[in-house]
N, CA, C and O of each residue as an XYZ file, in Angstrom:
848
protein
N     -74.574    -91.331     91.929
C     -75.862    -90.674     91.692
C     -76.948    -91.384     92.485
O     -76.969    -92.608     92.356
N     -77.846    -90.834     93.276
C     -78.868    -91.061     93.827
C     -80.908    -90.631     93.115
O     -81.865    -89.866     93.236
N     -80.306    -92.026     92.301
C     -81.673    -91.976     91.592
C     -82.976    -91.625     91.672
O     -83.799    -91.217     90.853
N     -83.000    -91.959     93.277
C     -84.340    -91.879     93.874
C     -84.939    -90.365     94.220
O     -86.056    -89.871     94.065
N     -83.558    -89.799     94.817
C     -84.166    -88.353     95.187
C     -83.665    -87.430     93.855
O     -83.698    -86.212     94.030
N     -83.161    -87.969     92.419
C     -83.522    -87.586     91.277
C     -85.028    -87.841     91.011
O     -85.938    -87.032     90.828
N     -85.030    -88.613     91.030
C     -86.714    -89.157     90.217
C     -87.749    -88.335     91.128
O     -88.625    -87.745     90.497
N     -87.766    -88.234     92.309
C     -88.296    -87.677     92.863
C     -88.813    -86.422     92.669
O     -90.005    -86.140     92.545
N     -87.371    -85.280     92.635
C     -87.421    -84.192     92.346
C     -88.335    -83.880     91.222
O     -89.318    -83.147     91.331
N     -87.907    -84.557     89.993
C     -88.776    -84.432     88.661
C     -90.097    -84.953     89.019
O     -90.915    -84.089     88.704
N     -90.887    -86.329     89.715
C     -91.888    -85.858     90.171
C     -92.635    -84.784     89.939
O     -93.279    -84.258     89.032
N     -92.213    -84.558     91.546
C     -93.145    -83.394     92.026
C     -92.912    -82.038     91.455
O     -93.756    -81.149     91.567
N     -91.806    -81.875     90.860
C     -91.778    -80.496     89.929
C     -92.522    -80.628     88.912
O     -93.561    -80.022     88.649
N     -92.076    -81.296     88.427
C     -92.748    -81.715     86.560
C     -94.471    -81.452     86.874
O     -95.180    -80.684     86.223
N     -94.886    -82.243     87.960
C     -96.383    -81.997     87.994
C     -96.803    -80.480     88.798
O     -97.858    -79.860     88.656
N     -95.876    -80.189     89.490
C     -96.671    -78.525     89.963
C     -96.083    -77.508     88.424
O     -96.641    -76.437     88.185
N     -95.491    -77.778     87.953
C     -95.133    -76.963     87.003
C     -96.388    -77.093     85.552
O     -96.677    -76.052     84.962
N     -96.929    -78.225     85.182
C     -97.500    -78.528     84.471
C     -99.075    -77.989     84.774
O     -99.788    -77.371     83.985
N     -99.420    -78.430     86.225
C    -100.380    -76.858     86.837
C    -100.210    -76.021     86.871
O    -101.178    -75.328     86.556
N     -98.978    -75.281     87.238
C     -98.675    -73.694     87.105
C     -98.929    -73.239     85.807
O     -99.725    -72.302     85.740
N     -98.377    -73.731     84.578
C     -98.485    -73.158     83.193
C     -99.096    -73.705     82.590
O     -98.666    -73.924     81.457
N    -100.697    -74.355     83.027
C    -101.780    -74.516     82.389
C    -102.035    -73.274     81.391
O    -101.967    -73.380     80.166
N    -102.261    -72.387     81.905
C    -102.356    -71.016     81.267
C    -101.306    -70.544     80.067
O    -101.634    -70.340     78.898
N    -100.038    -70.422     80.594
C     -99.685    -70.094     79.403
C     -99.393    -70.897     78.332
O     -99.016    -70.388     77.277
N     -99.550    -72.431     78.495
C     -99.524    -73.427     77.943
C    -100.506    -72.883     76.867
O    -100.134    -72.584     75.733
N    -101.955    -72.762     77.364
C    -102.810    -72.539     75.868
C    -102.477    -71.382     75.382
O    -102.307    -71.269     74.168
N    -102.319    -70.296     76.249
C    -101.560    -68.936     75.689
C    -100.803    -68.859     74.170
O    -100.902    -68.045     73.252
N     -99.962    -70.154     74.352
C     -98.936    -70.344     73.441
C     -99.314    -70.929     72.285
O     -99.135    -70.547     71.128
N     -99.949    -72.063     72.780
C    -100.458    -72.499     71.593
C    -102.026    -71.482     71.122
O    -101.900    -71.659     69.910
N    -102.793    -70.961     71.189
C    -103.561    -69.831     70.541
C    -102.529    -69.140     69.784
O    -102.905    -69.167     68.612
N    -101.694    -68.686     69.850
C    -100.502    -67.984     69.062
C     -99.971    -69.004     68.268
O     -99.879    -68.624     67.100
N     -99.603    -70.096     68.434
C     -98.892    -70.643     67.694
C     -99.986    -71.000     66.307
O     -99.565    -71.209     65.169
N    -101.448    -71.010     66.702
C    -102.101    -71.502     65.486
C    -102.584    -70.740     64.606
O    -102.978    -71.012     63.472
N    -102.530    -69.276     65.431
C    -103.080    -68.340     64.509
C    -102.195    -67.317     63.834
O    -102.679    -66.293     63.351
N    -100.447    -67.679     63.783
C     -99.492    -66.974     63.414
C     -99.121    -68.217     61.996
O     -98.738    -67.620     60.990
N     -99.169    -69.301     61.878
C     -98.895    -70.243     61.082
C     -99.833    -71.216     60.846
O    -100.813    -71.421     61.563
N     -99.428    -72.066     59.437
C    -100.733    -73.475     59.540
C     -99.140    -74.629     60.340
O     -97.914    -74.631     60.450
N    -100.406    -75.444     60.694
C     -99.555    -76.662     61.176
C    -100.098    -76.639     62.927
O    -100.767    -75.853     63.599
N     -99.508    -77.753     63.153
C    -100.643    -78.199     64.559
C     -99.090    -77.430     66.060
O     -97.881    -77.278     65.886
N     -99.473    -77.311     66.622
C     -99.462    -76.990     67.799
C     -98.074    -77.229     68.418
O     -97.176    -76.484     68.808
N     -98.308    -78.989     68.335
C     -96.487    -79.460     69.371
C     -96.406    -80.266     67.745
O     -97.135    -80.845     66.940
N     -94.982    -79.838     67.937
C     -93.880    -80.691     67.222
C     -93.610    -82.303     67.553
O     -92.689    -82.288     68.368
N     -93.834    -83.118     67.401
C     -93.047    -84.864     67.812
C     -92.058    -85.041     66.843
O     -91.898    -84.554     65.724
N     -91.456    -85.807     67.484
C     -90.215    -86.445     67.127
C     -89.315    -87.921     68.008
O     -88.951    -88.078     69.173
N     -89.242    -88.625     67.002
C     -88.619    -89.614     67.653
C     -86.973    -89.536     68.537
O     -85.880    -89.399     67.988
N     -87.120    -89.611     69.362
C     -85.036    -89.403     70.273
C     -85.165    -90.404     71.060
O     -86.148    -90.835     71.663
N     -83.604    -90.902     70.987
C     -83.062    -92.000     72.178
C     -82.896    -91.851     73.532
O     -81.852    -91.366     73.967
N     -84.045    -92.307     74.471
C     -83.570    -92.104     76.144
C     -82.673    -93.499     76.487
O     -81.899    -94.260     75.905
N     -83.309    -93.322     77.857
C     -82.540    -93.601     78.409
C     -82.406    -95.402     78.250
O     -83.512    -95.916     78.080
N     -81.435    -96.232     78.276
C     -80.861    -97.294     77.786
C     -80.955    -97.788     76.494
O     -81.018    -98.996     76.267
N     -80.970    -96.827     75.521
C     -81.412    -96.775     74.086
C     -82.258    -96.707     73.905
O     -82.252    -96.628     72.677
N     -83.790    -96.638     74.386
C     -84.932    -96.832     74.280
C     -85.504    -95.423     73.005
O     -85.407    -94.212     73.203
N     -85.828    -95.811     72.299
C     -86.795    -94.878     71.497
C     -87.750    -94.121     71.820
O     -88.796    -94.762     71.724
N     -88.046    -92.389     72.381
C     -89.678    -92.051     72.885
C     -90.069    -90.640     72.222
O     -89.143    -89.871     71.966
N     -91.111    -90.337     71.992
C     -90.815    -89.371     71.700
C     -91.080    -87.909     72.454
O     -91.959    -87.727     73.297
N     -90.409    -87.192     72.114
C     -90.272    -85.986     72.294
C     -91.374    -84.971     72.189
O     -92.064    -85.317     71.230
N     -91.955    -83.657     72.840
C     -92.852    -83.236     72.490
C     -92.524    -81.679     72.806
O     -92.032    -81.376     73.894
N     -92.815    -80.695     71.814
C     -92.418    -79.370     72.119
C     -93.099    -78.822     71.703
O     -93.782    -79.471     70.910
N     -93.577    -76.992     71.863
C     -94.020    -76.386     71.081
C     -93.964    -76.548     69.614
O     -93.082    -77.385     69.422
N     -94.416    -76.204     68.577
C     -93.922    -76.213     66.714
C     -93.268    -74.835     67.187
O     -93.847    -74.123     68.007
N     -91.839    -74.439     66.545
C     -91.511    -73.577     66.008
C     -90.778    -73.086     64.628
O     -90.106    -72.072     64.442
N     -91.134    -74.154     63.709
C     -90.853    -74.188     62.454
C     -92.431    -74.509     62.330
O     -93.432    -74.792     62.988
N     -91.675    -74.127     60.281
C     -92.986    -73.962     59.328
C     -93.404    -76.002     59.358
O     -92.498    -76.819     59.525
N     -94.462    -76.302     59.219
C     -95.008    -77.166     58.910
C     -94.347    -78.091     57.765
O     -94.328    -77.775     56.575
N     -93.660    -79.609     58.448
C     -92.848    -80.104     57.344
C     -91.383    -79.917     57.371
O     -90.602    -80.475     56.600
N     -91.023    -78.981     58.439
C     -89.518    -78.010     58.196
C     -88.814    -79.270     58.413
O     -87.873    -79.292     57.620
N     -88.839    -80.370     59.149
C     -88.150    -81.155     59.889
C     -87.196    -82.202     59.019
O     -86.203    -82.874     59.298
N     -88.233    -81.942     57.475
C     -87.823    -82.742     56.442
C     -85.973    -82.217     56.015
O     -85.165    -82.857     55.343
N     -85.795    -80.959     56.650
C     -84.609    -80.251     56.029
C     -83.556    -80.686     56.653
O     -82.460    -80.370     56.190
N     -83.626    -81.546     57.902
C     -82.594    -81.716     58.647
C     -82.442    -81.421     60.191
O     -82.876    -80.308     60.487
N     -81.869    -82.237     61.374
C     -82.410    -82.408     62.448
C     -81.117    -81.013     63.007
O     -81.273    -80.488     64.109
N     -79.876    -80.567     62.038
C     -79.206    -79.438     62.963
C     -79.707    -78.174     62.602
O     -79.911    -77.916     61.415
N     -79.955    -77.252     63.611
C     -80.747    -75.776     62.895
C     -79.486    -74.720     63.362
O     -78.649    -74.676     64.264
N     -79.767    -74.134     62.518
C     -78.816    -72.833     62.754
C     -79.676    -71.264     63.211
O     -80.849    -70.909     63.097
N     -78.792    -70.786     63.606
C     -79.649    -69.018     63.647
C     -79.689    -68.571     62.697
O     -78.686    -68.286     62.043
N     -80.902    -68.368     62.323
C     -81.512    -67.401     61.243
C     -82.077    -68.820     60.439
O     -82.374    -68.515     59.284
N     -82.245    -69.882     60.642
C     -82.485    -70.536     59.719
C     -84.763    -70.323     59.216
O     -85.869    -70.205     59.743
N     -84.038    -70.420     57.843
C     -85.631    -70.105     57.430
C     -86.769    -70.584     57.942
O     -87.816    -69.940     57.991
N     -86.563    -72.130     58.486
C     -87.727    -72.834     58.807
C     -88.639    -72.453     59.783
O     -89.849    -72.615     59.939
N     -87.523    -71.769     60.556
C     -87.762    -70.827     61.800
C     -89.130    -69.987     61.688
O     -89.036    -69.000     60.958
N     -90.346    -70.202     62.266
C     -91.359    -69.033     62.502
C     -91.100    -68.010     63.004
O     -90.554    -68.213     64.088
N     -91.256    -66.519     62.679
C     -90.800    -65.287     63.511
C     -91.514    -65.826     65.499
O     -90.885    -65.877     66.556
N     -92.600    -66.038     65.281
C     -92.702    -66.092     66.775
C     -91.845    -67.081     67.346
O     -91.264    -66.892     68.415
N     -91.692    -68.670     66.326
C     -90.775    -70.124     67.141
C     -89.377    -69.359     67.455
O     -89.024    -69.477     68.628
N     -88.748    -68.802     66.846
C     -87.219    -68.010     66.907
C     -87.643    -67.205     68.583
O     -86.682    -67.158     69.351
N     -88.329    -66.900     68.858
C     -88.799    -66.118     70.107
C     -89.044    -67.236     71.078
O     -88.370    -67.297     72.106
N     -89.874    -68.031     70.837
C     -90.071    -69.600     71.811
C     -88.661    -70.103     72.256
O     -88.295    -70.398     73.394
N     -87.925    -70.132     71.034
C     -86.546    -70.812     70.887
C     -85.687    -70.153     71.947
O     -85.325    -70.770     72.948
N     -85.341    -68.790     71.694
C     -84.536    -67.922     72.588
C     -85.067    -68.109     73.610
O     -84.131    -68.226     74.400
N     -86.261    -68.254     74.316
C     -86.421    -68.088     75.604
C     -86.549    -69.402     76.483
O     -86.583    -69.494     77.710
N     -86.603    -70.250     75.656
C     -86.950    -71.639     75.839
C     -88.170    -72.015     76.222
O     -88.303    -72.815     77.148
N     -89.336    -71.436     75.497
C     -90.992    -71.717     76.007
C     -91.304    -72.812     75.191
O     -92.377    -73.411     75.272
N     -90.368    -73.109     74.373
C     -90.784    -73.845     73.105
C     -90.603    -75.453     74.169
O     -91.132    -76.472     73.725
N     -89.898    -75.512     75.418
C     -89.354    -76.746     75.691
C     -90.574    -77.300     76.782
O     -90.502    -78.430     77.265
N     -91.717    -76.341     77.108
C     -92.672    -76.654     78.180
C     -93.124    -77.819     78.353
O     -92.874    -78.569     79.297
N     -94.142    -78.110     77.001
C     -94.541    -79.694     77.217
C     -93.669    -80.547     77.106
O     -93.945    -81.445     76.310
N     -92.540    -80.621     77.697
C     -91.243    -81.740     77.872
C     -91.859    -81.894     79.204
O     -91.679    -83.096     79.400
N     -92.491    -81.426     80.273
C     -92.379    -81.639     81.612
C     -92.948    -83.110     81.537
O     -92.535    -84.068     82.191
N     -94.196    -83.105     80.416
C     -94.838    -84.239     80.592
C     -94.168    -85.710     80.600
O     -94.633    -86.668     81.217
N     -92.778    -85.729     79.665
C     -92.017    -87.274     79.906
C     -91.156    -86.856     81.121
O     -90.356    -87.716     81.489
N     -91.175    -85.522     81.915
C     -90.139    -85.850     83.062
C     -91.069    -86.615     83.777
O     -90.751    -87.710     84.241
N     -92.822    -85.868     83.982
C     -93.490    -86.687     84.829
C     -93.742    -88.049     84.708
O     -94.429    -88.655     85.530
N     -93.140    -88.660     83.566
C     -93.773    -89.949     83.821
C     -92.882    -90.893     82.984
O     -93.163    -91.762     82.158
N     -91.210    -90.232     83.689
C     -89.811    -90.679     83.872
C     -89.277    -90.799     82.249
O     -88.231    -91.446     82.302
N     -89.532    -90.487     81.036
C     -88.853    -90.484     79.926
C     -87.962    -89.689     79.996
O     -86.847    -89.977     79.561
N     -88.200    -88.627     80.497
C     -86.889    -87.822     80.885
C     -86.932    -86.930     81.737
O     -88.050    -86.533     82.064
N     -85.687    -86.305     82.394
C     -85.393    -85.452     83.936
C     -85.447    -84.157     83.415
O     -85.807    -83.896     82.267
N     -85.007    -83.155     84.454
C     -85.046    -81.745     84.283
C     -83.701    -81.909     83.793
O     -83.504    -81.293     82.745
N     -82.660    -82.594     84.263
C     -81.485    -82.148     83.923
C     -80.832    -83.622     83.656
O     -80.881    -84.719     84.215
N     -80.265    -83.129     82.635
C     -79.310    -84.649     81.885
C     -78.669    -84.191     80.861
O     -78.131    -83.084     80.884
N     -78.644    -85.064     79.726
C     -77.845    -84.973     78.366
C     -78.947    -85.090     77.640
O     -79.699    -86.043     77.843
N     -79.277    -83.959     76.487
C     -80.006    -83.569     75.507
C     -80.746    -84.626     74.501
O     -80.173    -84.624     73.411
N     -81.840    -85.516     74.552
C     -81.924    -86.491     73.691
C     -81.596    -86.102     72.587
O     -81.928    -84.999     72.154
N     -80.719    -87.145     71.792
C     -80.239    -87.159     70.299
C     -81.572    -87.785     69.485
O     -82.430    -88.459     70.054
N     -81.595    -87.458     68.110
C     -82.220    -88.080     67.379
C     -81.376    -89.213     66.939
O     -80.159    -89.233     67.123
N     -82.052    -90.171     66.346
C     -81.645    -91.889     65.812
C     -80.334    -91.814     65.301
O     -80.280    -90.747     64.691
N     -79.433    -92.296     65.246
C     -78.315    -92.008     64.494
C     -77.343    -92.085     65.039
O     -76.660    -93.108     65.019
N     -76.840    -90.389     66.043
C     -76.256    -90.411     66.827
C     -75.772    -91.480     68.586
O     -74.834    -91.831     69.302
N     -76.547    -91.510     68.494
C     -76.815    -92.685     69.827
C     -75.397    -93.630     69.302
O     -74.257    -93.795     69.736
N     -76.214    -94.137     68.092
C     -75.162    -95.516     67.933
C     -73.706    -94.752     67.559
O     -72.994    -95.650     67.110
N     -73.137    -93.793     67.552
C     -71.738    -93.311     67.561
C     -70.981    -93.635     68.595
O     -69.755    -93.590     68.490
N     -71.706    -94.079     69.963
C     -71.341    -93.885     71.273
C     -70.413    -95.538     71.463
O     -70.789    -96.679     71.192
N     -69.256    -95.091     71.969
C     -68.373    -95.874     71.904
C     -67.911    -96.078     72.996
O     -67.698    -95.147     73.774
N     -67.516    -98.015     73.450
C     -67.115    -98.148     74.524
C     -67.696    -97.427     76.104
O     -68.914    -97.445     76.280
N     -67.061    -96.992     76.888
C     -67.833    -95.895     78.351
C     -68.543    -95.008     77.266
O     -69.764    -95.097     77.393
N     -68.383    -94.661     76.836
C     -69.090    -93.680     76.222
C     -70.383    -93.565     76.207
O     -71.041    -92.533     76.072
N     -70.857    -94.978     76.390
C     -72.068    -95.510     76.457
C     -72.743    -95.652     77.532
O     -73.870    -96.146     77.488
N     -72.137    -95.216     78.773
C     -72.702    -95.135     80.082
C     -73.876    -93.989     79.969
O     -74.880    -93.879     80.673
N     -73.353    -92.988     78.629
C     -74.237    -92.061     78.820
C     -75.756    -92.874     79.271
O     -76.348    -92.810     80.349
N     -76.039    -93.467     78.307
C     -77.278    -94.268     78.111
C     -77.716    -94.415     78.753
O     -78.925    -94.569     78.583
N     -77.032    -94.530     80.399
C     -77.529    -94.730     81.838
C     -78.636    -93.563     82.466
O     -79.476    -93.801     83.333
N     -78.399    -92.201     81.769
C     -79.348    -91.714     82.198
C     -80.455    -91.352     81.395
O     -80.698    -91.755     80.257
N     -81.262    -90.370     82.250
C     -82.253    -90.060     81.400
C     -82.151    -88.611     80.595
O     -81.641    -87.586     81.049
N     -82.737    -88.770     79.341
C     -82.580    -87.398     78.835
C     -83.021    -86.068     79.491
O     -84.191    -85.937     79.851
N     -82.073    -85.035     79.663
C     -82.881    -83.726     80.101
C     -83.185    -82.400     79.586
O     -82.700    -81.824     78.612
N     -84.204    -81.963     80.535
C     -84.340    -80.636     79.443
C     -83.285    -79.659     79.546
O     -83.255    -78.772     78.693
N     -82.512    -79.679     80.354
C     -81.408    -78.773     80.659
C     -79.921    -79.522     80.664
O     -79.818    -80.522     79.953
N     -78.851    -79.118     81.374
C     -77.726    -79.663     81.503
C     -76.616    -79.099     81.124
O     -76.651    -78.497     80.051
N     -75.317    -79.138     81.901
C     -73.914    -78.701     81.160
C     -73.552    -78.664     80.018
O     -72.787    -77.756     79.692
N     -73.997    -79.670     79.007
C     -74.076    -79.836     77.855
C     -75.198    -78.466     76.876
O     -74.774    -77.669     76.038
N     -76.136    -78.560     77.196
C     -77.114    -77.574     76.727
C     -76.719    -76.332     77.397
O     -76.718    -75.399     76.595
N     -76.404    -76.012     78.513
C     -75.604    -74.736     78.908
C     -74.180    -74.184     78.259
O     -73.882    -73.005     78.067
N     -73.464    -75.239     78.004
C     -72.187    -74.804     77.376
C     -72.109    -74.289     75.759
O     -71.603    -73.358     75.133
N     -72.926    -75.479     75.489
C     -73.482    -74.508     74.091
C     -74.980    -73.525     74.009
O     -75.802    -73.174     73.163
N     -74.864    -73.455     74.635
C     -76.132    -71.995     75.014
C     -76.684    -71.450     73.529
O     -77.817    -71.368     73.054
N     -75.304    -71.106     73.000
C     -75.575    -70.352     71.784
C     -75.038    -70.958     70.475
O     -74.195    -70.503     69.702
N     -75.820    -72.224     70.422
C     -75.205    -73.396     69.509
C     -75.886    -73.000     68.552
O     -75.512    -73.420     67.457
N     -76.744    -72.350     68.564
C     -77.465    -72.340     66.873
C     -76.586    -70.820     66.162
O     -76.391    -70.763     64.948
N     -76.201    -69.859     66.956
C     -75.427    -68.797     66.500
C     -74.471    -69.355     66.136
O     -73.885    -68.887     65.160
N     -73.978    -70.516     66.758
C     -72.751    -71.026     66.812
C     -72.053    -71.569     65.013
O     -71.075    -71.307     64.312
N     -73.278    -72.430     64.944
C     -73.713    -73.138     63.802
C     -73.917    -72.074     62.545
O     -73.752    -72.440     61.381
N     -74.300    -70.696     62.905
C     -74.857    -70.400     61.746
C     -73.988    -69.604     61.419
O     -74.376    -68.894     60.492
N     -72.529    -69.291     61.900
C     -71.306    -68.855     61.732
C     -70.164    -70.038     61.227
O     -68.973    -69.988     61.533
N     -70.827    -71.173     60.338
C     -69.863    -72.263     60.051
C     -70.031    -71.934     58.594
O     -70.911    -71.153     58.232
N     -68.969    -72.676     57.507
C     -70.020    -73.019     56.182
C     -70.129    -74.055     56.040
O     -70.349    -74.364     54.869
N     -70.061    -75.149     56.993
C     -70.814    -76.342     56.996
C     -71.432    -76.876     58.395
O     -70.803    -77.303     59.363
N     -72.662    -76.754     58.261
C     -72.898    -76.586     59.821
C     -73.344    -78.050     60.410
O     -73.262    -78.495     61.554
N     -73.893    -78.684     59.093
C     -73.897    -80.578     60.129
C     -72.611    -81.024     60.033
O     -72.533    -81.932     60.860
N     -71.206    -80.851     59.305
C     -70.311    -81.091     59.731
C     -69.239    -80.582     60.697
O     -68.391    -81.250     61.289
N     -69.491    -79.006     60.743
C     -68.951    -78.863     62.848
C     -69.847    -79.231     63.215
O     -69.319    -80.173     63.805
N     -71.373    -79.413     63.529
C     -71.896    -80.168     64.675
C     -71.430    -81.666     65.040
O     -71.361    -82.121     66.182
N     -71.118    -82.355     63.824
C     -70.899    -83.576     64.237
C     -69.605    -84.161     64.280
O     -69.419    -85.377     64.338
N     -68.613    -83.209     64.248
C     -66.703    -82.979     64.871
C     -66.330    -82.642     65.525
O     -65.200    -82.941     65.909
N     -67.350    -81.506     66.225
C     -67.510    -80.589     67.202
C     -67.501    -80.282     68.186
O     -66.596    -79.968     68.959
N     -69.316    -80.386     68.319
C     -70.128    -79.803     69.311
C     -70.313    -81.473     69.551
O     -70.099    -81.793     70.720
N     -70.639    -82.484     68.736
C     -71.181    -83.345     69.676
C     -70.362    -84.158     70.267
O     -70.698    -84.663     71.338
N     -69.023    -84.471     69.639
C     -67.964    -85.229     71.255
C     -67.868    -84.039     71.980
O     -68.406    -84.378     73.034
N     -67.579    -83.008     72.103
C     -67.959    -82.206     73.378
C     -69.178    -82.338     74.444
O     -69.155    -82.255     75.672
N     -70.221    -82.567     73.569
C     -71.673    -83.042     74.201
C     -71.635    -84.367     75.238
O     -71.998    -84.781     76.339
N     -70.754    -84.769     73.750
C     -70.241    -86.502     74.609
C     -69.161    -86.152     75.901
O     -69.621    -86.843     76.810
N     -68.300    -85.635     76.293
C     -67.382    -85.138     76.858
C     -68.597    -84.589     78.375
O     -68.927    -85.132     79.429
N     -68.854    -83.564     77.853
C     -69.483    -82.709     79.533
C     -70.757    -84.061     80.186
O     -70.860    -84.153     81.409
N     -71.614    -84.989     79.300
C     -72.575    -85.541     79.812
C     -71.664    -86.713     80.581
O     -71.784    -86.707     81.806
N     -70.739    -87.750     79.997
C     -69.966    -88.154     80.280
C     -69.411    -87.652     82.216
O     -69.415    -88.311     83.256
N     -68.980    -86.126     81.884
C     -68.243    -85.797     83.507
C     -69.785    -85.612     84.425
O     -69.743    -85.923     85.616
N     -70.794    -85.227     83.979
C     -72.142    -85.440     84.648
C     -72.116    -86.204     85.290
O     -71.830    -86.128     86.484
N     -72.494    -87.443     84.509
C     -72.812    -88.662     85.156
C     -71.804    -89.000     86.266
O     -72.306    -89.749     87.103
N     -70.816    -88.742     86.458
C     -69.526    -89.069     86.896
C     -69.467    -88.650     88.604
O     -69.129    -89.205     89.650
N     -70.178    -86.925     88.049
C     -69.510    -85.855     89.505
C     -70.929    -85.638     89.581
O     -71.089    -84.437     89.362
N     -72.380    -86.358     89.841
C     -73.566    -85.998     89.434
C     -73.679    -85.363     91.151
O     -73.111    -86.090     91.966
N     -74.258    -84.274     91.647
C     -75.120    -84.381     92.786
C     -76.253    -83.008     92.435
O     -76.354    -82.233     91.484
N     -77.014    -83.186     93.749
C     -78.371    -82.805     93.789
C     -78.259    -81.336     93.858
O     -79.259    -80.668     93.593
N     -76.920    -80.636     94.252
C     -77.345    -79.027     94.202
C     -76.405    -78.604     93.079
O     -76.303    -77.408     92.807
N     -75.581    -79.706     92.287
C     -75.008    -79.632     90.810
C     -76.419    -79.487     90.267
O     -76.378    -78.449     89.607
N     -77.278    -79.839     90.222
C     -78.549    -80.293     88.902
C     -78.851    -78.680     89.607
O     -78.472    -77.757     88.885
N     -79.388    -78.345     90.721
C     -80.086    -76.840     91.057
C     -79.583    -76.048     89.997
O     -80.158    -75.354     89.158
N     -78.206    -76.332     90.241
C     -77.304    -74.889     90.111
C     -77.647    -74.545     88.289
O     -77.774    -73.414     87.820
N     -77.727    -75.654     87.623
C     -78.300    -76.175     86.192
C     -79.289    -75.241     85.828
O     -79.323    -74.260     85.084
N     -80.302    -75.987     86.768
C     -81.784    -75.381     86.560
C     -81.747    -73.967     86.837
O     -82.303    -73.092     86.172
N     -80.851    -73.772     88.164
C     -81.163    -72.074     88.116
C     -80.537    -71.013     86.707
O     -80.967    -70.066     86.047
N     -79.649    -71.609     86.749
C     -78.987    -70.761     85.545
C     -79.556    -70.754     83.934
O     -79.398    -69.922     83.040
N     -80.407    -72.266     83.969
C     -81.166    -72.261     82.648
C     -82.505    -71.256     82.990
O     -82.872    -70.643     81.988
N     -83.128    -71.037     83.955
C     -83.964    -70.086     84.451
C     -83.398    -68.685     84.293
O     -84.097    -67.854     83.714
N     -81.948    -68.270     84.847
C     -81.999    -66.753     84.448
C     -79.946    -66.675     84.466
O     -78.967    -66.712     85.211
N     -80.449    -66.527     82.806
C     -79.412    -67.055     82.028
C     -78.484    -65.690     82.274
O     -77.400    -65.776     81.697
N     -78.644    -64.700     82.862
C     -77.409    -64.495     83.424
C     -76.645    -64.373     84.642
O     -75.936    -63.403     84.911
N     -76.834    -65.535     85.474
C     -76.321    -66.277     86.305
C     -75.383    -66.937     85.455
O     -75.660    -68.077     85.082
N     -74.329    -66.408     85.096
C     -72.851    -66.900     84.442
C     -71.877    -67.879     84.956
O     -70.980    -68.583     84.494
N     -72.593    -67.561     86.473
C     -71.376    -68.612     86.847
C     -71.473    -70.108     86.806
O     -71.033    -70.786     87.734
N     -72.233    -70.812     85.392
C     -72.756    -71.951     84.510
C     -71.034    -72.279     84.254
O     -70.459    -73.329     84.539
N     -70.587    -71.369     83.797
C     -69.016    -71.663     83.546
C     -67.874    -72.043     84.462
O     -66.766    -72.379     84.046
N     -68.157    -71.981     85.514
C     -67.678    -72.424     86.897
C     -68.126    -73.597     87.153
O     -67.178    -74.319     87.462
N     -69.370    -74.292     87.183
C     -69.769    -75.623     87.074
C     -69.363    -76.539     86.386
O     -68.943    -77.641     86.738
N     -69.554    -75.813     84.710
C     -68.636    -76.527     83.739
C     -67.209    -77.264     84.020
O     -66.774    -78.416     84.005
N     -66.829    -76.233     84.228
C     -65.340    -76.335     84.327
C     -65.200    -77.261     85.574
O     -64.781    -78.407     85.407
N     -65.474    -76.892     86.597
C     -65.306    -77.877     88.016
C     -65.977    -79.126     87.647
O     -65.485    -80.078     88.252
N     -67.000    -79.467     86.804
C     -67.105    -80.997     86.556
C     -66.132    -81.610     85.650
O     -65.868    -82.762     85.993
N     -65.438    -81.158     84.472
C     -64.162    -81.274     83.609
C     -63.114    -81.477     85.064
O     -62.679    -82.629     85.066
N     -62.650    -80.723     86.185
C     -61.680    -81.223     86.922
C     -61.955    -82.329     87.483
O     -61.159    -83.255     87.324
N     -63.203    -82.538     88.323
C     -63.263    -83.527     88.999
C     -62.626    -84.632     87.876
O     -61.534    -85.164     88.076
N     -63.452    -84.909     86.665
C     -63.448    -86.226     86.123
C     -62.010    -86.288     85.912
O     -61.684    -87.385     86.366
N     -60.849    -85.626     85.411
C     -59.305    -85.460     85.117
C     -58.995    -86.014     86.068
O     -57.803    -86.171     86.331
């Protein structure tokens, strides 16, 4: 992996992007305050990169407090605001993330920061994950695309997430880091941009061979 013309990239994207959607940035939040009570962006504490603690910043798309219920959400789950369920699906809810790409807490594309907990599961290599930085996108967040449908078709849904989905999580970030290059991360971003560009599953899979 070539760090530099990673870091780079996020740079100068993270900051023309953060000018570009000045606008709908407040757009969103005017809606977000006058559809629910509760403030604006969501925080939360997650583990980047070499364990480091930072937090996270997103649209709110739960009710005020929801967070108290538990960090796995499912589809249809109540906490859900009719408009956040709409943020959620489209991923507008993830905008103000650009701000820790710009100023390196985390990339466009990596492995999904975990909340506290999980991190320390990471065993042996496993722990290389740690090497990078968290992203807003990635093989991992592409493969489960539809992890909250996923979840809300279990009858226990923090226990398949955490038998599951997350050594799988551990598994694809793992072959990332491994087979990482610069028009692998594009191909990421384009397909998290227009999600039916399918052939996300062809990437998948060809980073699973390389690492075998």
């Amino acid at each position: 992996m070539n760090p530099l013309s990673k870091r780079l990239f996020d740079v100068v994207f993270s900051a023309l992007g953060l000018v570009a959607l000045c606008v709908p940035f407040l757009f969103i939040a005017l809606i977000i305050k006058a559809t629910s009570k509760g403030p604006v962006f969501f925080r939360q504490q997650r583990v980047g990169r070499r364990g480091k603690l930072f937090t996270i910043v997103k649209f709110r798309t739960m009710y005020a407090g929801s967070e108290r219920g538990g960090s796995v959400t499912a589809a249809r789950d109540g906490r859900i605001t009719p408009l956040g369920g709409f943020l959620r699906a489209c991923k507008l809810d993830e905008f103000p993330q650009l701000w820790n790409v710009l100023i390196g807490r985390m990339s466009f594309v990596g492995p999904r920061p975990d909340v506290p907990g999980y991190a320390d599961r990471l065993q042996g290599t496993d722990r290389r994950i740690l090497e990078l930085r968290p992203g807003i996108t990635g093989p991992a967040s592409l493969y489960f695309r539809n992890e909250e449908k996923l979840l809300a078709s279990q009858k226990d849904p923090q226990e398949y997430n955490d038998a599951v989905i997350w050594p799988k999580k551990v598994e694809l970030n793992l072959a990332y880091l491994e087979t990482w290059s610069f028009r692998r991360d594009m191909g990421y971003i384009l397909i998290t941009i227009v999600p039916w560009a399918d052939r996300w599953v062809k990437l998948v899979e060809r980073t699973q061979e390389l690492r075998s």
